[in-house]
C-alpha positions as CSV (number, residue, x, y, z in Angstrom):
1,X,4.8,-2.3,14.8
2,X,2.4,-3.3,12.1
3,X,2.7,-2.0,8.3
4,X,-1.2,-0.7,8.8
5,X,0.5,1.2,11.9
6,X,3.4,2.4,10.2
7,X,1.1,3.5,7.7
8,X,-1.1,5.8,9.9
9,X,2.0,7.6,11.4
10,X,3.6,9.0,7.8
11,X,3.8,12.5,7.7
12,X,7.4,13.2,6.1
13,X,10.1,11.7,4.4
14,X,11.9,9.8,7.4
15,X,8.4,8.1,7.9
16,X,7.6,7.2,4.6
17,X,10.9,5.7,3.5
18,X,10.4,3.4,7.0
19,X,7.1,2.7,5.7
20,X,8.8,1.6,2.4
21,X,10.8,-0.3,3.9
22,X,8.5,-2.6,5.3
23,X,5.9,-2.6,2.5
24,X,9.2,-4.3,0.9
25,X,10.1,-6.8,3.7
26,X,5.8,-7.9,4.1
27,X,6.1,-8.5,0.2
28,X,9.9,-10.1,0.7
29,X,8.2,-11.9,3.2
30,X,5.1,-13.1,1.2
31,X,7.0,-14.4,-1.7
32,X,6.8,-18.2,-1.8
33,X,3.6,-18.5,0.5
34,X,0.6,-20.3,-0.2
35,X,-2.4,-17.9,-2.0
36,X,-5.7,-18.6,-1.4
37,X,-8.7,-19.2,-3.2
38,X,-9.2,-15.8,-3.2
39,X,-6.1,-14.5,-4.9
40,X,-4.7,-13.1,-1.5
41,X,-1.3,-14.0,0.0
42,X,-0.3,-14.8,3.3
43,X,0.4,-11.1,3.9
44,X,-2.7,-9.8,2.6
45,X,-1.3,-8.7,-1.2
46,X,-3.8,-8.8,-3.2
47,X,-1.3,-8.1,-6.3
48,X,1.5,-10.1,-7.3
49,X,3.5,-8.6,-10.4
50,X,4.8,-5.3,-10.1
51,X,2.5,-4.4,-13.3
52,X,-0.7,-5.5,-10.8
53,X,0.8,-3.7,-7.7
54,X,0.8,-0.1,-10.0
55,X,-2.2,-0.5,-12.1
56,X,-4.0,-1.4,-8.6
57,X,-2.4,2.0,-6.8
58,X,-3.3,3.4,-9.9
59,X,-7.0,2.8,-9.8
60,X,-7.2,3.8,-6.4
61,X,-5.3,7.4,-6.9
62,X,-7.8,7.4,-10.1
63,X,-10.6,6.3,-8.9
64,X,-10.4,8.5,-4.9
65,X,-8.7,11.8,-6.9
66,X,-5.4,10.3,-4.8
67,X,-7.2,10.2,-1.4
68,X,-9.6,13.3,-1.7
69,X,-12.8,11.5,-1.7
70,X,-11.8,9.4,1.6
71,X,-11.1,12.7,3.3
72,X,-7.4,12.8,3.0
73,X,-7.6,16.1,1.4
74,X,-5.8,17.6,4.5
75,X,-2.7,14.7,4.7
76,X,0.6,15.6,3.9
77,X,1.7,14.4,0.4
78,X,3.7,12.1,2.3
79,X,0.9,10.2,3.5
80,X,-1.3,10.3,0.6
81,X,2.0,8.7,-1.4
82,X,2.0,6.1,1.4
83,X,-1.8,5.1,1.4
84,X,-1.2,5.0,-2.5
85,X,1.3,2.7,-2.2
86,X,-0.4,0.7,0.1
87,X,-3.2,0.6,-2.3
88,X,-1.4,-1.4,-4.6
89,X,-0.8,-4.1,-2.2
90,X,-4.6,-4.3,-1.0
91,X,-6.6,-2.4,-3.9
92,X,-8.7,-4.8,-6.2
């Protein structure tokens, strides 16, 4: 299953510590690969340092009131937690 599948289908903590999970092995398996012109690694991160990675999730949980203004009002906190996550690997 893809991470952007795994992602859809948290709504408790079983599913969101798989999700973890493989956030960490797509970054585990990113490290050493080639990064475009772009800034973006094989896997899509967009962040490289752990400092990046937060203040990106960061800005996204700021900046969307943690999901609220993409309609995510109604999502478990589970799921919110994942897509914040996930917003540090993709969130410029």
């Amino acid at each position: 299953m893809e991470l952007h599948e795994m992602l859809e289908r948290v709504d408790g903590p079983e599913t969101f510590l798989d999700f973890v999970r493989a956030l960490c092995a797509d970054r585990e398996a990113e490290v050493g690969q080639t990064v475009d012109l772009s800034g973006r690694g094989a896997n899509g991160w967009e962040n490289h340092t752990i400092e990046d990675f937060l203040n990106a999730a960061l800005a996204w949980g700021e900046s969307t009131n943690m999901g609220e203004t993409q309609d995510m009002a109604h999502e478990s906190p589970w799921k919110r937690c994942a897509d914040f996550l996930w917003c540090g690997k993709i969130y410029e």
